[in-house]
N, CA and C of each residue as an Amber inpcrd file, in Angstrom:
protein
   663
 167.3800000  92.9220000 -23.5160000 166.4890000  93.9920000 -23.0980000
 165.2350000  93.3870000 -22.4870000 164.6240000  92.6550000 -23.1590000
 163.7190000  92.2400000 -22.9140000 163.9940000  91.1400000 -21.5830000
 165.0160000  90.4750000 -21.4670000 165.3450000  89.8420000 -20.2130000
 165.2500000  91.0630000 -18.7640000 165.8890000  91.7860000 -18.9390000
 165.6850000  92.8320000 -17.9260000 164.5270000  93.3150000 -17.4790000
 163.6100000  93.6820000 -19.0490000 162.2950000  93.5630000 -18.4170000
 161.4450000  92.5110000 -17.4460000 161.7140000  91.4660000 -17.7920000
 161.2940000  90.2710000 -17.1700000 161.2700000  90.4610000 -15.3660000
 163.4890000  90.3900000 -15.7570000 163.2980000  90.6740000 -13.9540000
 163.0020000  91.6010000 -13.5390000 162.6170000  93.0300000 -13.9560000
 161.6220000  93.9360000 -13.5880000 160.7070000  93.8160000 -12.6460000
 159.9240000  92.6200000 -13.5550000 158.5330000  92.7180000 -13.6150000
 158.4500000  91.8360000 -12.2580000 158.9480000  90.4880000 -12.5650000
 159.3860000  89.4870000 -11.4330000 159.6460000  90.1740000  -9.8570000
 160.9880000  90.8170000  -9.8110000 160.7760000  91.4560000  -9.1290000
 160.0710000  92.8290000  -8.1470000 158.9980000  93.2100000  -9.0610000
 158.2250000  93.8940000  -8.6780000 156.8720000  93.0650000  -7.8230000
 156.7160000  92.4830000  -8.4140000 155.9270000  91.2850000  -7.9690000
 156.4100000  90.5160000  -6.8670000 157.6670000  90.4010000  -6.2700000
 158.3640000  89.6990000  -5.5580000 157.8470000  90.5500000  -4.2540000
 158.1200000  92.1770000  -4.3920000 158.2570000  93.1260000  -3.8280000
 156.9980000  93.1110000  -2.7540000 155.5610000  93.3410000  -3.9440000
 154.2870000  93.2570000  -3.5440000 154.1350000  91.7790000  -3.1550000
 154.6510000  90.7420000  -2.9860000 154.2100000  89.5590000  -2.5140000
 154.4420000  90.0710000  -1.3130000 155.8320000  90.6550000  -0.5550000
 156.1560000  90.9900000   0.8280000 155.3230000  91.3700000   1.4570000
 155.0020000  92.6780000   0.7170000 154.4230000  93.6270000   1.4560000
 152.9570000  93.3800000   2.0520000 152.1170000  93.0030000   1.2740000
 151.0000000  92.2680000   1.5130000 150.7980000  91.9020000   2.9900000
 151.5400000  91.2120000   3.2930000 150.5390000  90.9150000   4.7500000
 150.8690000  92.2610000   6.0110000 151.8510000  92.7050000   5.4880000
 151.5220000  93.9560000   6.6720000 150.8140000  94.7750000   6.0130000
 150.5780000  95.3220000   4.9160000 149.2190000  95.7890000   4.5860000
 148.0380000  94.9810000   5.4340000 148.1120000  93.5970000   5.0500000
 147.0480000  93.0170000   5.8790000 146.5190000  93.1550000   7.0930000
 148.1640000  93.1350000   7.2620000 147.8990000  93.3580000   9.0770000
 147.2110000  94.8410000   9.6600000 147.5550000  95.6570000   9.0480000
 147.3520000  97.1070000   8.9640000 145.9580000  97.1760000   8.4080000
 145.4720000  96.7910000   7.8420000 143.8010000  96.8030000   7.1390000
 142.7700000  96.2100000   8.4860000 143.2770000  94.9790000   9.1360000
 142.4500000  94.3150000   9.8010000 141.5030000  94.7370000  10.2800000
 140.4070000  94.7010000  10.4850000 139.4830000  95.1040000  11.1470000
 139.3620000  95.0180000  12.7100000 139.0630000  96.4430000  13.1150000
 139.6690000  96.3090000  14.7040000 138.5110000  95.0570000  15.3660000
 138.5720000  94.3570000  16.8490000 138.1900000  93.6930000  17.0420000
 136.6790000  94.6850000  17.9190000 135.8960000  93.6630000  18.3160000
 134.6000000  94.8220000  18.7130000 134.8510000  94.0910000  20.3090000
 134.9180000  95.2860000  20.7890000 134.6600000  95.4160000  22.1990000
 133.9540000  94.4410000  23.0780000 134.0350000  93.2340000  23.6290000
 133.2970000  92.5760000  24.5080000 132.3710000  93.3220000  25.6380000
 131.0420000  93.2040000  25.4990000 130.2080000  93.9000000  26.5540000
 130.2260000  92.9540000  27.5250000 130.2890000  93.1030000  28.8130000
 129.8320000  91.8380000  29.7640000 128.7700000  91.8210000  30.0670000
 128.2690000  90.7370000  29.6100000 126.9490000  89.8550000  30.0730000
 126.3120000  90.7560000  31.8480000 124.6440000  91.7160000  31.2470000
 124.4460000  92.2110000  32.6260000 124.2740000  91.2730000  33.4050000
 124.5570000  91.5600000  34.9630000 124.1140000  90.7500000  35.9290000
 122.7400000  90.9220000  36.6240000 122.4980000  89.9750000  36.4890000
 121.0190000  89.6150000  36.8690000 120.6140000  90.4370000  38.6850000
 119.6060000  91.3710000  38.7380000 118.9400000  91.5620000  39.8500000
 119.1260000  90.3630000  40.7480000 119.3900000  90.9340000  42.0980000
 118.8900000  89.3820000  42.9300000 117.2480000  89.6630000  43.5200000
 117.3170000  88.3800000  43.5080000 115.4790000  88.1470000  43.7580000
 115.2550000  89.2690000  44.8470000 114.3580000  89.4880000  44.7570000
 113.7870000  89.9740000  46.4170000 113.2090000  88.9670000  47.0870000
 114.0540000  88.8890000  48.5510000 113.3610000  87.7690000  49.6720000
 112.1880000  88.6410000  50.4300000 111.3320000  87.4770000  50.0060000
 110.0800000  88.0310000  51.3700000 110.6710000  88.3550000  52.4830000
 109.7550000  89.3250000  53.3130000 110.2670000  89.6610000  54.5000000
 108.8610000  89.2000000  55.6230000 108.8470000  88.8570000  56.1490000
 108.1230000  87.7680000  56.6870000 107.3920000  89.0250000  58.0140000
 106.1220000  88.7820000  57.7860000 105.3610000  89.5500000  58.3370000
 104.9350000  89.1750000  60.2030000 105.4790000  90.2530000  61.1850000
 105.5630000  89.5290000  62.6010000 104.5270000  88.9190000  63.0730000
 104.2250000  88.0800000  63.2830000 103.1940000  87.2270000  64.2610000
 103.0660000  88.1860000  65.5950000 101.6640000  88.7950000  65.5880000
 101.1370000  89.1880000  67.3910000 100.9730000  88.0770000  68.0580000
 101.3230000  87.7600000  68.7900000 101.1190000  86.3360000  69.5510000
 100.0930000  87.4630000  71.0970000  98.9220000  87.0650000  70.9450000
  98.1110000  87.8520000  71.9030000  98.5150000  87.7320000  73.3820000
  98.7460000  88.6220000  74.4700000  98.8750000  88.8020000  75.3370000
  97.8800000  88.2030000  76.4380000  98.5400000  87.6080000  77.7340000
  97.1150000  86.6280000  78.6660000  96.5860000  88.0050000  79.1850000
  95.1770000  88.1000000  79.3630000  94.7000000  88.9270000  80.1810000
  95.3540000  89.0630000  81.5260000  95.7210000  90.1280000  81.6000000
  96.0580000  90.0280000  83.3860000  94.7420000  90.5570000  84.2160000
  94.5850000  89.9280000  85.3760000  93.3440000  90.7860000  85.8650000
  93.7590000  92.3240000  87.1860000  92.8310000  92.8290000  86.8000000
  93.2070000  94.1030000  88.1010000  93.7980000  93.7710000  89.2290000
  94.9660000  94.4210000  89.9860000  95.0420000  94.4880000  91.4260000
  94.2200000  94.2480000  92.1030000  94.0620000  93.3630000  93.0730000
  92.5360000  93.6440000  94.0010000  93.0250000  94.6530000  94.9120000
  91.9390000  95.3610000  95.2040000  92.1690000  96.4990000  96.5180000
  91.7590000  95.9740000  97.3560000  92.3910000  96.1470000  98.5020000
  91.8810000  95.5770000  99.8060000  91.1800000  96.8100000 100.6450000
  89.9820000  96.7800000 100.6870000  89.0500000  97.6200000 101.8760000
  89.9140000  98.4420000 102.6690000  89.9540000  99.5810000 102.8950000
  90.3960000  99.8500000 104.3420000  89.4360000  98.8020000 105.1260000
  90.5570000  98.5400000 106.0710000  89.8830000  98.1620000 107.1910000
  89.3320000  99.4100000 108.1740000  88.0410000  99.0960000 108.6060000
  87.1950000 100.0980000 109.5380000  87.6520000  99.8500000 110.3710000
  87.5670000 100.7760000 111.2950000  88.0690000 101.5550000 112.7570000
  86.8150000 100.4990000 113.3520000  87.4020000 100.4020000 114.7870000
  86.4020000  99.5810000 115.8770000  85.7470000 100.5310000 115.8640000
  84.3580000  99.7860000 116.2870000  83.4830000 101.0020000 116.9110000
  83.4670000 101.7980000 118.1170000  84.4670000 101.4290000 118.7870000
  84.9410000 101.5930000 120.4190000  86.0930000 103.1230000 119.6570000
  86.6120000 103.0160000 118.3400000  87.4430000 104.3830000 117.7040000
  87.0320000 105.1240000 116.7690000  87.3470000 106.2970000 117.0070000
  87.1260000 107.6390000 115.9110000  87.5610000 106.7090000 114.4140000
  86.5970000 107.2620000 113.2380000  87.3750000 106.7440000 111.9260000
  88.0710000 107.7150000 111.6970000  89.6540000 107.7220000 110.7270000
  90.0210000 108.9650000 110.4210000  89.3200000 110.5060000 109.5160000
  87.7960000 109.9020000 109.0260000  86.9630000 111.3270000 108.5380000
  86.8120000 111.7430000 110.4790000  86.2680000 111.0110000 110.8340000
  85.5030000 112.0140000 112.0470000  86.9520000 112.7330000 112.9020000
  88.3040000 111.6020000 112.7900000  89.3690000 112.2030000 113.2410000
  89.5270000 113.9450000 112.6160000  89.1910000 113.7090000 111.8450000
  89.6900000 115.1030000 110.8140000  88.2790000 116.3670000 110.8790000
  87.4610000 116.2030000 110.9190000  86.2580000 116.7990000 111.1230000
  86.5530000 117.1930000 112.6620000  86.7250000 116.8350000 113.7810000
  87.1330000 117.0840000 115.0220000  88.4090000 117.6710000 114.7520000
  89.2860000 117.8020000 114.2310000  90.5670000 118.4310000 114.2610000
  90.1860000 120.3010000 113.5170000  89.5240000 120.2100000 112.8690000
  89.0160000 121.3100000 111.9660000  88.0030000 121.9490000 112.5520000
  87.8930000 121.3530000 114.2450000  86.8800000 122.5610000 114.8720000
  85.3330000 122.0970000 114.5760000  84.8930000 120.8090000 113.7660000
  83.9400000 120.8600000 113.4110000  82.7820000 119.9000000 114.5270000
  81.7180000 120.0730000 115.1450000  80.6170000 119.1170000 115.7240000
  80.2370000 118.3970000 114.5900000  80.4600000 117.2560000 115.4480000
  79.8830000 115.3600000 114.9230000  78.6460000 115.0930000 115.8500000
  77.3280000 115.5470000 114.9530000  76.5450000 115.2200000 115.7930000
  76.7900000 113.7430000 116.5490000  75.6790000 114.2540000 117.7580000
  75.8430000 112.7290000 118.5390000  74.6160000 112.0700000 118.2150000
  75.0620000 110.3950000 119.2020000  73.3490000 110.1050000 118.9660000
  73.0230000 109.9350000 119.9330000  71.5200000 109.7330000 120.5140000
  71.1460000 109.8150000 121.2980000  71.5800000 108.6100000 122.5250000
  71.0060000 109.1380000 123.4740000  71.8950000 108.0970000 124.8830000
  70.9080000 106.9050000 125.0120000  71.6070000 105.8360000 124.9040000
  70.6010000 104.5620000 124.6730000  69.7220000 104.8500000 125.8510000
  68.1400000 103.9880000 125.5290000  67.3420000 103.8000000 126.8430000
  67.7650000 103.1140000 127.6780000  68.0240000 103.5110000 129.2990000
  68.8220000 102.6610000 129.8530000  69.9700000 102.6270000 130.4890000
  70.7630000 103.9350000 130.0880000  71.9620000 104.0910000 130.5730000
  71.8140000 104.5590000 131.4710000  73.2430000 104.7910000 132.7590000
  73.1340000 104.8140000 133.9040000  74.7930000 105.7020000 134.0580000
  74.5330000 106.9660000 134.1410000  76.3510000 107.5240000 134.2120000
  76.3000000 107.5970000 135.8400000  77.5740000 107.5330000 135.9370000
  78.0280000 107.3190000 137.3090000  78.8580000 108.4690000 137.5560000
  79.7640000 108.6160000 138.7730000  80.7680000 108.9410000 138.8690000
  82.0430000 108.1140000 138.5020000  82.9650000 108.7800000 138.4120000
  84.4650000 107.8980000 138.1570000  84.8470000 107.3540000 139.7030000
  84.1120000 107.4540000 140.4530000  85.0440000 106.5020000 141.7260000
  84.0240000 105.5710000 141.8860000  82.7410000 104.8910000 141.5720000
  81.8580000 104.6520000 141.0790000  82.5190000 102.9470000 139.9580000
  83.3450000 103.4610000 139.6100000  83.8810000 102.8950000 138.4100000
  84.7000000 101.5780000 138.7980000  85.6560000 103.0650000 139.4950000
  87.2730000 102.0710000 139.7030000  87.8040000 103.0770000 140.4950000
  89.3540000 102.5700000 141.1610000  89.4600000 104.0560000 141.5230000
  90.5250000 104.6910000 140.5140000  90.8730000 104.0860000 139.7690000
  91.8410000 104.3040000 138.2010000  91.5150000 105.5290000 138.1670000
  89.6980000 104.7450000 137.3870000  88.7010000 106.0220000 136.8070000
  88.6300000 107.0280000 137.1950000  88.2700000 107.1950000 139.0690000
  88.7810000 108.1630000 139.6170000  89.7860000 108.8720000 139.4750000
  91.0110000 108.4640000 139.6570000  92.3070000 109.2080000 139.1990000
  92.1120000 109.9330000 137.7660000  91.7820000 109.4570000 136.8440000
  92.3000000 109.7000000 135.2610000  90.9060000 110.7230000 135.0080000
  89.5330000 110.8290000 135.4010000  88.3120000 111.0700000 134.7660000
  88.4560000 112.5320000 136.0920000  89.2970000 113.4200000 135.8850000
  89.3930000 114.8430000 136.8720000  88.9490000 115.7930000 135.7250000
  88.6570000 117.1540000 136.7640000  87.6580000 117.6790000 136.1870000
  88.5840000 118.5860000 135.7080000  88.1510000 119.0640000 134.1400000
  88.7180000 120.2380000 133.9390000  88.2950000 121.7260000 133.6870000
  89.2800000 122.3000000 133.6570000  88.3850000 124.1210000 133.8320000
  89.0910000 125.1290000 133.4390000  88.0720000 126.5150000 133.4150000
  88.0000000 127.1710000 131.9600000  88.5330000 128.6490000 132.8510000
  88.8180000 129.6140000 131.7730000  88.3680000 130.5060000 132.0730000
  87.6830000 131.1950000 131.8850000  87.5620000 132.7440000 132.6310000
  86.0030000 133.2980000 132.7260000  85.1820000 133.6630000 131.2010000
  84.1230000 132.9780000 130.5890000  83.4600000 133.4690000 129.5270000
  84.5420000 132.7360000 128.0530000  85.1100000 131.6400000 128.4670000
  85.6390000 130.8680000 127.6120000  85.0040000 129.5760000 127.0800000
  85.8470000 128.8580000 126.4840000  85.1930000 127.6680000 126.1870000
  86.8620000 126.6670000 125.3250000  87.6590000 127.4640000 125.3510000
  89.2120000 126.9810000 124.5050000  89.3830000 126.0570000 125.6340000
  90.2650000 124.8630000 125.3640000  91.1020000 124.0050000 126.2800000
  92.0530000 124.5690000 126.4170000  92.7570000 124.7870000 127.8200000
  94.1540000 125.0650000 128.6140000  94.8890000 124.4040000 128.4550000
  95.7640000 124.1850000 128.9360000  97.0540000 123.4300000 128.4890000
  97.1210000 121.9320000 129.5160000  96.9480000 122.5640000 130.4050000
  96.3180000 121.6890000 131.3570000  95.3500000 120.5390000 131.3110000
  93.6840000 121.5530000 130.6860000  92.8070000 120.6020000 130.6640000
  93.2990000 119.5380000 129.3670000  94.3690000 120.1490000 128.3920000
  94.0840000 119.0360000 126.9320000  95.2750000 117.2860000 127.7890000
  96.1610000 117.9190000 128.9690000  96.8320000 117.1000000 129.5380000
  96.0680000 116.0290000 130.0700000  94.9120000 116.5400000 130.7670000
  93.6380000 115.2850000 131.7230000  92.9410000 114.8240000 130.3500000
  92.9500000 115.5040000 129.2730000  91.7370000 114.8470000 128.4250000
  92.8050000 113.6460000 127.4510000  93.6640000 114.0590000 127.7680000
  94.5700000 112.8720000 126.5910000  94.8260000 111.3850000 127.5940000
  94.6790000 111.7400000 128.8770000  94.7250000 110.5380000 130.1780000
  93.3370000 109.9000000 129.6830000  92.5510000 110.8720000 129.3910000
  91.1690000 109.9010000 129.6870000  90.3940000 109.1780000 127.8960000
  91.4640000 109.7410000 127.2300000  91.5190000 108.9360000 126.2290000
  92.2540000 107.6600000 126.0070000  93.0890000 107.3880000 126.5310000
  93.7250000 106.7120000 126.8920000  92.9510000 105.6100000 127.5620000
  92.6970000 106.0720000 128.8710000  91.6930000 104.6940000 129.7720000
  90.7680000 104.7170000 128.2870000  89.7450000 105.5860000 127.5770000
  88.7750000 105.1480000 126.9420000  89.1890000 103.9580000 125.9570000
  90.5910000 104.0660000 125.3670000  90.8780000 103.4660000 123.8330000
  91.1530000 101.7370000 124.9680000  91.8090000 101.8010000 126.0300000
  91.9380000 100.6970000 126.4320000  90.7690000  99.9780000 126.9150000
  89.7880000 100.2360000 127.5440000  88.0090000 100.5290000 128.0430000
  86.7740000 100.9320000 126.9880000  87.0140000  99.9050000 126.2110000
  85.9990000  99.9870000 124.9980000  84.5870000 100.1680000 125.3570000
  84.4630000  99.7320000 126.3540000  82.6930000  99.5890000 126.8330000
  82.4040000 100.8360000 127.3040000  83.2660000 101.5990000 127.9040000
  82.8040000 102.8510000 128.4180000  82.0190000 103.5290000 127.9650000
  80.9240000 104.6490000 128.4090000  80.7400000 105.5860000 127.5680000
  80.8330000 106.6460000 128.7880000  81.0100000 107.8680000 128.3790000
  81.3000000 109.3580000 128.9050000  80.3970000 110.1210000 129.0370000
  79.5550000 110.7060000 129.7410000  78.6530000 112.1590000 129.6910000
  79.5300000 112.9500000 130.0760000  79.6430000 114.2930000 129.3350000
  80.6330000 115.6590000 129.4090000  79.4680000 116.2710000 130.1750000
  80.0030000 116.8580000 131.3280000  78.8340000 118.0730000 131.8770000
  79.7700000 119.1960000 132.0180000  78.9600000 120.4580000 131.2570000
  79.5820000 121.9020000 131.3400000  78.8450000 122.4720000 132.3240000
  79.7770000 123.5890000 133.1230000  79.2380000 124.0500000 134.2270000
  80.1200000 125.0300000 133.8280000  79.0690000 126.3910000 134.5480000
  79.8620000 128.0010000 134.5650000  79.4640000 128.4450000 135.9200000
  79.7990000 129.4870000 136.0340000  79.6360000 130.3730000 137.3020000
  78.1550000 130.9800000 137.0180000  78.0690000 131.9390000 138.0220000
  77.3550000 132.3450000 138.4520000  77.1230000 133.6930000 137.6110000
  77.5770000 134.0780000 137.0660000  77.4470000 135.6150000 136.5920000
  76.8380000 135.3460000 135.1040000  75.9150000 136.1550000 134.7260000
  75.6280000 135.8560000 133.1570000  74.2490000 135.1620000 133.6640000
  73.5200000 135.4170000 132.5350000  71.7480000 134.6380000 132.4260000
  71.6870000 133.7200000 132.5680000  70.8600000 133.0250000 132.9760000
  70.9000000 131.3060000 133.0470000  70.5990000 130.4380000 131.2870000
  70.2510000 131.3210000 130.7070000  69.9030000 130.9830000 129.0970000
  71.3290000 131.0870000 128.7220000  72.2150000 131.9480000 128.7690000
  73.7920000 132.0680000 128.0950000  74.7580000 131.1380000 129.1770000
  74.4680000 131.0750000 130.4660000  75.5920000 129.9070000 130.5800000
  75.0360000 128.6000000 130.5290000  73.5050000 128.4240000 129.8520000
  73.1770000 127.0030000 129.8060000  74.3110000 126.9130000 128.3840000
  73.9690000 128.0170000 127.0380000  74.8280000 127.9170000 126.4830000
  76.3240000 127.9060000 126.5370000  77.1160000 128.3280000 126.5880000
  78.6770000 128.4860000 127.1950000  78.8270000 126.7600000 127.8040000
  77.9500000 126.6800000 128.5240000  78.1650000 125.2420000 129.3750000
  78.2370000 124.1650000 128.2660000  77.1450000 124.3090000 127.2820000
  77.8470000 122.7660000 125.8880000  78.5770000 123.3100000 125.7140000
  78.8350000 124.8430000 124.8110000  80.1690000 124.4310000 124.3070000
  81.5300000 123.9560000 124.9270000  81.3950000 124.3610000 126.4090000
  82.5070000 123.9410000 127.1730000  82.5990000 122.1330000 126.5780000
  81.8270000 121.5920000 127.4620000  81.7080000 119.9820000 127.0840000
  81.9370000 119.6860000 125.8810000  81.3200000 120.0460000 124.4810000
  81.5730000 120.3810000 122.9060000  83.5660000 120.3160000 122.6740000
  83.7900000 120.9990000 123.2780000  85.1510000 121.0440000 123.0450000
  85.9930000 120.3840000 123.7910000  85.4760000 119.8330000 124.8290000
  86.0710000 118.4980000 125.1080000  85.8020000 116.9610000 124.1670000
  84.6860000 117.2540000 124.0550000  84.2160000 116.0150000 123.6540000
  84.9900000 115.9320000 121.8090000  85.4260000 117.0540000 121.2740000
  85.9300000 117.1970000 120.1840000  87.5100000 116.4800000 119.8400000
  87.9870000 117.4010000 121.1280000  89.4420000 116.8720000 121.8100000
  89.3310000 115.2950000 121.8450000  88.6110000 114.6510000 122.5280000
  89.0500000 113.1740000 122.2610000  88.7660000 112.7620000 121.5330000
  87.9630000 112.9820000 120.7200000  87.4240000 112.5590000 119.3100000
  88.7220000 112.9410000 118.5080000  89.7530000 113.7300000 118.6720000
  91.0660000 114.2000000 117.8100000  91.7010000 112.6720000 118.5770000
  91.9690000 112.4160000 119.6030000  92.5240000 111.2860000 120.1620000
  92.4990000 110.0250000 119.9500000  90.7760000 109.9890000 119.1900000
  90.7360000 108.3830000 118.6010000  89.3030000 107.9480000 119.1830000
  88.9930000 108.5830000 120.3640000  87.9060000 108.0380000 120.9330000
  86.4590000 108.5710000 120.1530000  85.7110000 106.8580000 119.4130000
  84.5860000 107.1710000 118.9380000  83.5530000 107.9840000 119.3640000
  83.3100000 109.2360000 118.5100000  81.7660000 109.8760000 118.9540000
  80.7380000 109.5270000 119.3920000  80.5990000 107.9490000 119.2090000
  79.3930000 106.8270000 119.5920000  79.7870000 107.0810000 121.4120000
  80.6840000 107.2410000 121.9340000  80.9150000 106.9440000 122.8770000
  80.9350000 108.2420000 123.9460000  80.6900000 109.8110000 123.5460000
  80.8360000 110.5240000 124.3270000  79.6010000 111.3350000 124.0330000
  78.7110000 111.8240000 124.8990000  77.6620000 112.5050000 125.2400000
  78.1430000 113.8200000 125.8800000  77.1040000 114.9930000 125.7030000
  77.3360000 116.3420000 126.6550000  75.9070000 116.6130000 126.6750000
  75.9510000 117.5200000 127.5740000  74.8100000 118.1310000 128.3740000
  75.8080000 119.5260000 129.0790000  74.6380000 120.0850000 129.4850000
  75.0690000 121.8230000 129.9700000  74.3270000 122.0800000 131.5780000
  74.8280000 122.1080000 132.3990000  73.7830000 122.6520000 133.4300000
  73.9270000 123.8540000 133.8230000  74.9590000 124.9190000 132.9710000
  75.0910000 126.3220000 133.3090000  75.4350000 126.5290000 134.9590000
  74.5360000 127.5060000 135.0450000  75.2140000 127.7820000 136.3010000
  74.3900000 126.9350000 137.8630000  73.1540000 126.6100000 137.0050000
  72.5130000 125.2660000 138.0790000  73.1730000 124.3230000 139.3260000
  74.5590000 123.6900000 138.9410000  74.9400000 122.8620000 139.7190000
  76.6930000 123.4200000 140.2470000  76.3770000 124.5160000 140.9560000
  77.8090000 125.0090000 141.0920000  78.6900000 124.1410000 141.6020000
  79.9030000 123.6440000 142.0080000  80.7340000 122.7160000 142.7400000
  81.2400000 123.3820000 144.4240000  81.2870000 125.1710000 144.0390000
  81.4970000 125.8870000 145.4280000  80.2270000 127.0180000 145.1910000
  79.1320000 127.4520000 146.2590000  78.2030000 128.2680000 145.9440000
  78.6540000 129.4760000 146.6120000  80.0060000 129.5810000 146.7280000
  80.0460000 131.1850000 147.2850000  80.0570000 132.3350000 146.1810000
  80.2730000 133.2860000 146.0870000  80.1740000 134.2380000 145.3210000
  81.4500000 135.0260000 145.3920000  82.9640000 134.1970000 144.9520000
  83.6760000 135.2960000 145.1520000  84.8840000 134.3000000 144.4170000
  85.9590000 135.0800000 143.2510000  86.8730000 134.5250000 142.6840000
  86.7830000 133.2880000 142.4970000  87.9280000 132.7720000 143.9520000
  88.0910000 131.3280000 144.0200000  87.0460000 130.3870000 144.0110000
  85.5220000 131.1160000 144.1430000  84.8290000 129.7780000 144.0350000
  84.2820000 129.9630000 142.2890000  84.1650000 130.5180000 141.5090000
  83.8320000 131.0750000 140.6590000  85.3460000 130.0670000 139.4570000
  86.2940000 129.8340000 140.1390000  87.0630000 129.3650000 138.7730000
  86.5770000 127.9980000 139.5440000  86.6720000 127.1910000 140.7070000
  85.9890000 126.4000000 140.8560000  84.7950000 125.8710000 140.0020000
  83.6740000 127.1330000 139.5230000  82.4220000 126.1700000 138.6810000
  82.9140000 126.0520000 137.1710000  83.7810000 127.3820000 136.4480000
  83.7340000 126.8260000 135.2960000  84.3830000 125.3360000 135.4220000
  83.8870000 124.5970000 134.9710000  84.6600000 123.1900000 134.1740000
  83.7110000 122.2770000 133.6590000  84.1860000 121.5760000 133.4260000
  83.3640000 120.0010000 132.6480000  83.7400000 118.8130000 133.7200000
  82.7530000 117.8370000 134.2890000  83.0500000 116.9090000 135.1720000
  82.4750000 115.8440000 133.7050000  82.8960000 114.9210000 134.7740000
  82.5870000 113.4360000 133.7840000  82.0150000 112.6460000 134.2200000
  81.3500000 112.0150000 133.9870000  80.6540000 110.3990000 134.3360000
  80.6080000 109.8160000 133.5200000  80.5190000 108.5280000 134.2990000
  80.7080000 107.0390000 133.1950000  79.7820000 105.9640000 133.3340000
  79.8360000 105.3510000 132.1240000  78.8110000 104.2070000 132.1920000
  79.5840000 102.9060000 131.2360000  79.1700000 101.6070000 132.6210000
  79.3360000 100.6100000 131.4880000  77.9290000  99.9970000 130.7510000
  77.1970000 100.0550000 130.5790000  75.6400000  99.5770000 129.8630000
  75.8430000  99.7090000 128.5070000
């Protein structure tokens, strides 16, 4: 009896020796989670501040002057002031001068320096007269030395006080006309003799468109 107990016991003990390590294994304590090591910020790189490297002074454009008009030519103000209808005063006629006639001259002058003319109680350029006045701008721009007296002449009819007047403006508006052409104001003079110096003294039409006009004379001095 008591032998039986023995191996009982023995074998109970045999039993629990087995079992034991898978209990063990089964008890273990779970393992703890590996954290990974944080990773480190990366540095901050300077950022490198731009160099102004100063700019060479540049200096201004130079302007170049207009170049001035000869004095023998209109500048383009007086061009434009004459185009707009406007009188450029003149200056006075040196002491000394001596106007001539144009055959006097040359006989060019003659040819090109013809008289031109108006109609009755006018003072506008014809189509005609602006044709002789652009000829005699012409000889002037090539003939620097020249200078011009404009003489206005009218007829006979009307006061001698209103065609002394009428008579500049006749000349006035020639002398404007080439001044549109180029030819300096220094260079052209007027005067009026109204109805004083007729060219035909009869009293009838044809001699009457005969006086209106403007004759010319010239001077080299």
């Amino acid at each position: 009896m008591r032998y039986w107990i023995f191996v009982a016991a023995v074998s109970g003990m045999l039993v629990l020796a087995g079992c034991c390590p898978e209990v063990m294994k089964q008890r273990k304590p779970p393992e703890t989670a590996k954290v990974p090591a944080e990773t480190p910020a990366p540095a901050e790189v300077p950022v490198p501040t731009p160099t102004i490297q100063p700019q060479p002074s540049v200096p201004p454009p130079k302007v170049t002057p207009a170049t001035p008009a000869p004095p023998s030519q209109a500048s383009p103000t007086q061009i434009a002031m004459a185009t707009k209808g406007e009188d450029i005063p003149q200056t006075p006629v040196p002491p000394g001068t001596k106007f001539v006639s144009p055959a006097e001259i040359s006989p060019q002058a003659a040819r090109v320096f013809q008289n031109i003319y108006f109609d009755f109680d006018r003072y506008d350029l014809k189509l005609e007269a602006q044709a002789i006045l652009k000829e005699i701008a012409g000889y002037l721009l090539q003939n620097p030395a020249v200078k011009v007296m404009i003489e206005g002449h009218c007829d006979e009819r009307g006061t001698r006080e209103y065609n002394l007047v009428l008579g500049e403006q006749r000349s006035l508006s020639a002398r404007r006309y080439l001044i549109t052409l180029g030819v300096a104001p220094g260079r052209l003079f007027t005067t009026s003799y109204g109805k004083d110096k007729p060219a035909d003294p009869r009293s009838n039409e044809e001699a009457w468109a005969k006086n209106r006009r403007c004759e010319f004379k010239l001077s080299l001095d």
